[in-house]
ZAMARGU-4260 file (C-alpha; in steps of 0.2 Angstrom, whole numbers, plus 5000, padded with zeros to 4 digits):
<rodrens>
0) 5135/5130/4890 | 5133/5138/4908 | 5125/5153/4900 | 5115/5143/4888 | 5107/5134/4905
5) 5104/5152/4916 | 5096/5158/4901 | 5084/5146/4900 | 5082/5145/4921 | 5077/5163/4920
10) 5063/5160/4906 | 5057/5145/4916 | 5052/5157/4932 | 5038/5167/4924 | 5032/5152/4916
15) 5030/5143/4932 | 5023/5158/4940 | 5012/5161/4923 | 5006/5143/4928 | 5003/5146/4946
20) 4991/5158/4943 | 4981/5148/4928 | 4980/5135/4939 | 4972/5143/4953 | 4959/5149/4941
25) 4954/5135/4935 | 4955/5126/4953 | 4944/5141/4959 | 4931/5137/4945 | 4929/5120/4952
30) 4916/5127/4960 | 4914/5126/4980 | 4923/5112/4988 | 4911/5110/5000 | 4895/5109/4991
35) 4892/5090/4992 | 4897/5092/5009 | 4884/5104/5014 | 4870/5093/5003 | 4872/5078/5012
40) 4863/5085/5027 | 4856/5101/5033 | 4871/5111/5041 | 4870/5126/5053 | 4879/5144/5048
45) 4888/5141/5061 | 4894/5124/5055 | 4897/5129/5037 | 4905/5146/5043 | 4919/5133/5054
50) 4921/5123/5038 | 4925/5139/5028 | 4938/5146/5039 | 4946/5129/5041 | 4950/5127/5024
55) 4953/5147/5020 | 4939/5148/5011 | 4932/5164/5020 | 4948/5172/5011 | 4946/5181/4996
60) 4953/5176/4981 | 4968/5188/4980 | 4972/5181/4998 | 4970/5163/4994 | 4981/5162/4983
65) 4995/5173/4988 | 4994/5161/5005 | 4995/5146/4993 | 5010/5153/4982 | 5020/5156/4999
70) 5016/5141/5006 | 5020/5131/4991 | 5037/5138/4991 | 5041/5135/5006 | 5035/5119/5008
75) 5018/5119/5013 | 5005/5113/5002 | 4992/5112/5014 | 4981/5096/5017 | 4963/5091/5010
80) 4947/5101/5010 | 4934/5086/5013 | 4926/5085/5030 | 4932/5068/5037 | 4944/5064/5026
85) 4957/5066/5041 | 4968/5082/5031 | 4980/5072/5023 | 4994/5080/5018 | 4995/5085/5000
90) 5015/5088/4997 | 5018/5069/5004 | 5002/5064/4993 | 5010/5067/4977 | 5025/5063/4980
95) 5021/5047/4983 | 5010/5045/4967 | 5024/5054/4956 | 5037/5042/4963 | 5024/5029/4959
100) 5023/5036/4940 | 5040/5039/4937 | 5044/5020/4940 | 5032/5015/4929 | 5036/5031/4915
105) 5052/5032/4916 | 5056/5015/4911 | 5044/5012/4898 | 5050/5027/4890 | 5068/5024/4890
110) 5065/5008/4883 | 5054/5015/4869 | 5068/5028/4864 | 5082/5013/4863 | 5070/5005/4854
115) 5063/5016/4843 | 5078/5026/4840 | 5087/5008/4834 | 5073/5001/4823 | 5071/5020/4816
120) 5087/5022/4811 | 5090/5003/4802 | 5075/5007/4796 | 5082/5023/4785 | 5099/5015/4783
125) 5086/5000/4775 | 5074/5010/4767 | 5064/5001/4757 | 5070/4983/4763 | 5059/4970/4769
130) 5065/4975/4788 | 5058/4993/4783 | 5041/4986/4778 | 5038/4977/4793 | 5045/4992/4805
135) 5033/5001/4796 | 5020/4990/4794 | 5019/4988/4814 | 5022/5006/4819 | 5006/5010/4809
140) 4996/4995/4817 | 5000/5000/4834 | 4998/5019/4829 | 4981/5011/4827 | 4976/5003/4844
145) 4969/5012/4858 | 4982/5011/4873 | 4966/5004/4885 | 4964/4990/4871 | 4984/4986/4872
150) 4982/4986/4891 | 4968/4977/4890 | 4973/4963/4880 | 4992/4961/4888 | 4982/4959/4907
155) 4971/4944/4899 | 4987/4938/4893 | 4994/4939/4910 | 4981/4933/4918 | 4982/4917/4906
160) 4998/4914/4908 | 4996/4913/4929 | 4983/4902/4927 | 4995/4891/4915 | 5008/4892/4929
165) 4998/4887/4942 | 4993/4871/4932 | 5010/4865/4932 | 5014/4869/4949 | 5023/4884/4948
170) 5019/4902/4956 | 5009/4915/4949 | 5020/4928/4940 | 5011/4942/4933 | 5002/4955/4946
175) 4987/4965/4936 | 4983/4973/4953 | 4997/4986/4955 | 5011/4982/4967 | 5011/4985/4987
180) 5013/5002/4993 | 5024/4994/5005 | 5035/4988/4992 | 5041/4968/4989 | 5052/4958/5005
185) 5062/4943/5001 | 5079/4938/4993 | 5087/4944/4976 | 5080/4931/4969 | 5063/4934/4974
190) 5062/4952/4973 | 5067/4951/4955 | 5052/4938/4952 | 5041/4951/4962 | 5045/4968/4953
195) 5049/4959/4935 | 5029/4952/4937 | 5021/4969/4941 | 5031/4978/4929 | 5033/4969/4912
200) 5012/4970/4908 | 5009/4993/4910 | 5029/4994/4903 | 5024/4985/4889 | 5008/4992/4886
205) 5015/5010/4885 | 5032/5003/4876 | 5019/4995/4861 | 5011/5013/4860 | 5026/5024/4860
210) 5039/5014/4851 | 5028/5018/4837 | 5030/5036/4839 | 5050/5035/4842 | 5055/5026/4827
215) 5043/5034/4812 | 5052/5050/4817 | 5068/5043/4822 | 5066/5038/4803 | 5060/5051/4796
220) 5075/5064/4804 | 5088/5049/4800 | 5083/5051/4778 | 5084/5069/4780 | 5102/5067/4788
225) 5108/5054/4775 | 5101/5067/4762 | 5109/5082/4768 | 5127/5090/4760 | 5136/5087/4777
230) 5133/5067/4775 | 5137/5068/4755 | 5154/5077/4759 | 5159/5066/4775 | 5156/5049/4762
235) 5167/5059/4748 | 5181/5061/4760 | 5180/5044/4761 | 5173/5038/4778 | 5166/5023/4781
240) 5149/5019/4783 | 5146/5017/4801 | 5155/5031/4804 | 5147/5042/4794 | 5129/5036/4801
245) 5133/5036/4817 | 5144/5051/4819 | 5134/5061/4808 | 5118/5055/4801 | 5112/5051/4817
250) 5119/5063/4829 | 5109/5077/4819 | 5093/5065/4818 | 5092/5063/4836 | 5086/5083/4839
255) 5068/5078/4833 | 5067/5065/4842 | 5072/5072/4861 | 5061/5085/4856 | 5048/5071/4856
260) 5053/5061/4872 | 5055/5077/4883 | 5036/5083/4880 | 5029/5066/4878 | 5038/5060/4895
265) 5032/5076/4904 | 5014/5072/4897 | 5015/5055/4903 | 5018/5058/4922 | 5002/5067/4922
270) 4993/5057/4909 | 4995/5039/4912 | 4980/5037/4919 | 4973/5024/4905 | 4985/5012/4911
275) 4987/5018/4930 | 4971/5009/4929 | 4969/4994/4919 | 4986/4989/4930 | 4979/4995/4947
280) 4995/5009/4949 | 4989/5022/4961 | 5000/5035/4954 | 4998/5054/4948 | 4983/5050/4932
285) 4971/5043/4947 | 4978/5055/4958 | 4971/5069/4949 | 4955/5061/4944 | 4950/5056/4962
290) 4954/5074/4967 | 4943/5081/4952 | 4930/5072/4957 | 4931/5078/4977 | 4934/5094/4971
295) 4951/5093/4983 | 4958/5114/4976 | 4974/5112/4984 | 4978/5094/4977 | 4975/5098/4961
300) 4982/5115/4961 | 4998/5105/4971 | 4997/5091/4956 | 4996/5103/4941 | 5010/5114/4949
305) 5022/5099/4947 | 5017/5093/4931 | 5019/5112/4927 | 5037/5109/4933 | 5042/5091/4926
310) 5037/5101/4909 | 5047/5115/4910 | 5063/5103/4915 | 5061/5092/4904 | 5061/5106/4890
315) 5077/5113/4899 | 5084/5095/4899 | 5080/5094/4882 | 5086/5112/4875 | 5103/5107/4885
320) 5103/5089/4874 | 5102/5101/4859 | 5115/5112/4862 | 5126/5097/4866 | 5122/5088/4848
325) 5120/5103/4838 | 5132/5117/4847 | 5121/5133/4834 | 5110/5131/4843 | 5120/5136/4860
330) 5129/5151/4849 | 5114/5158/4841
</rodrens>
């Protein structure tokens, strides 16, 4: 297994550096970053000239980004291009908005796998049962709905259920607007009140969407198992059922599926802007829209770098689960 793992690290580094080199290019196609700045009133060379230096714009393109590279390994990410936006920082930036993301992602997409993985499998264990049907029936509708309409609705529910609340007298629960930067204060008791209520709406937005996903393939991995000559053989010597499901059928069905949740979790750190903003979470999919639409070259080329890398870690993490269930794929 320590092979299997070094072997895969030392694939990952020309990837990353692969990507650090597309990403500059596309940052650089941007365009200039200080266009709109120089459009909003006539500026001086002189001016303009000071602007260009400050940011290392006057560099060339070679230079730029070998100083970038350097700077990104060893910490520094530089800071904000747009005069008076008071060169914020951009490694502290996104951490923030990742650790914002990954409390919001993380969870949902654990919770979609349990759930998914467990009505996937009774699904194919049933198949063709009325719970089957109905597993089906509402993967497919949810397959269906748009993520913002999900969102959408669940807030108006939300915001129904605070108004039903308050006209009994008791507190608003659910918060549509994104929870304090600052975080909750108060007792146990409160703080579980507090995070449960900004939580349960954009977990269980993204858990109606990709629960779907989990359990149609979960079920469709699982009927190839029961299918296969292993599962025939394990039942002939006279197992019994669960075990044979569980320490067979579905230990081999699970590969599909991780291959699913390591790209899809890696995709929604980036991507989940949909709900980021429906919900009011300031995490990495407004993150990266704000600074496309600043043109901010080191934030972006900082955010896609560390998408770049959650990828690639989650393919590692995801290549090490398959040589755990299946050890071929560690000897081959």
């Amino acid at each position: 297994m320590p092979r299997f793992i070094i072997r895969r690290l030392l694939i990952a580094v020309p990837l990353l550096i692969v990507a650090s080199i597309l990403t500059f290019a596309l940052t650089t196609a941007m365009g200039d970053p200080l266009g709109e700045w120089k459009t909003l009133r006539p500026r001086t060379p002189a001016e303009v000239a000071t602007e260009y230096h400050r940011i290392g714009w006057d560099k060339s393109a070679t230079e730029r980004y070998v100083g970038w590279a350097e700077g990104f390994v060893t910490g520094d990410w530089k800071t904000t291009v747009t005069p008076g936006s008071g060169d914020v920082q951009v490694r502290p930036e996104i951490v923030r908005a990742l650790g914002v993301t990954l409390k919001l992602v993380v969870l949902a997409e654990v919770l979609s796998l349990l759930i998914g993985m467990a009505v996937g499998a009774l699904g194919a264990v049933k198949q063709y049962s009325l719970f089957d049907y109905a597993a089906t029936g509402t993967a497919f509708f949810m397959f269906s709905m748009p993520l913002f309409c999900v969102a959408v609705i669940l807030k108006f529910g939300g915001i129904q259920l605070n108004n039903w609340l308050e006209s009994i007298g008791l507190s608003r629960w659910i918060i549509t607007a994104g929870p304090p930067q600052a975080g909750f204060s108060g007792g146990l008791g409160q703080l579980l009140f507090s995070y449960s209520g900004a939580y349960i709406l954009p977990v269980l937005s993204l858990i109606a969407i990709q629960f779907a996903l989990f359990s149609r393939f979960q079920r469709a991995s699982m009927l190839d198992a029961l299918n296969a000559d292993y599962v025939r053989t394990a039942r002939a010597k006279g197992l019994s059922s669960a075990r044979v499901v569980i320490r067979h059928a579905l230990r081999n069905g699970l590969i599909p599926v991780i291959t699913v949740f390591a790209l899809d979790l890696s995709v929604l750190i980036g991507g989940a802007i949909i709900t980021e903003t429906v919900f009011g979470w300031r995490g990495m999919g407004l993150l990266i829209v704000d600074s496309i639409n600043k043109k901010e070259p080191w934030m972006v080329q900082g955010w896609m770098m560390v998408t770049a890398t959650v990828i690639i870690v989650g393919n590692l993490i995801a290549d090490v689960v398959y040589a755990y269930l299946d050890p071929r794929i560690r000897l081959g």
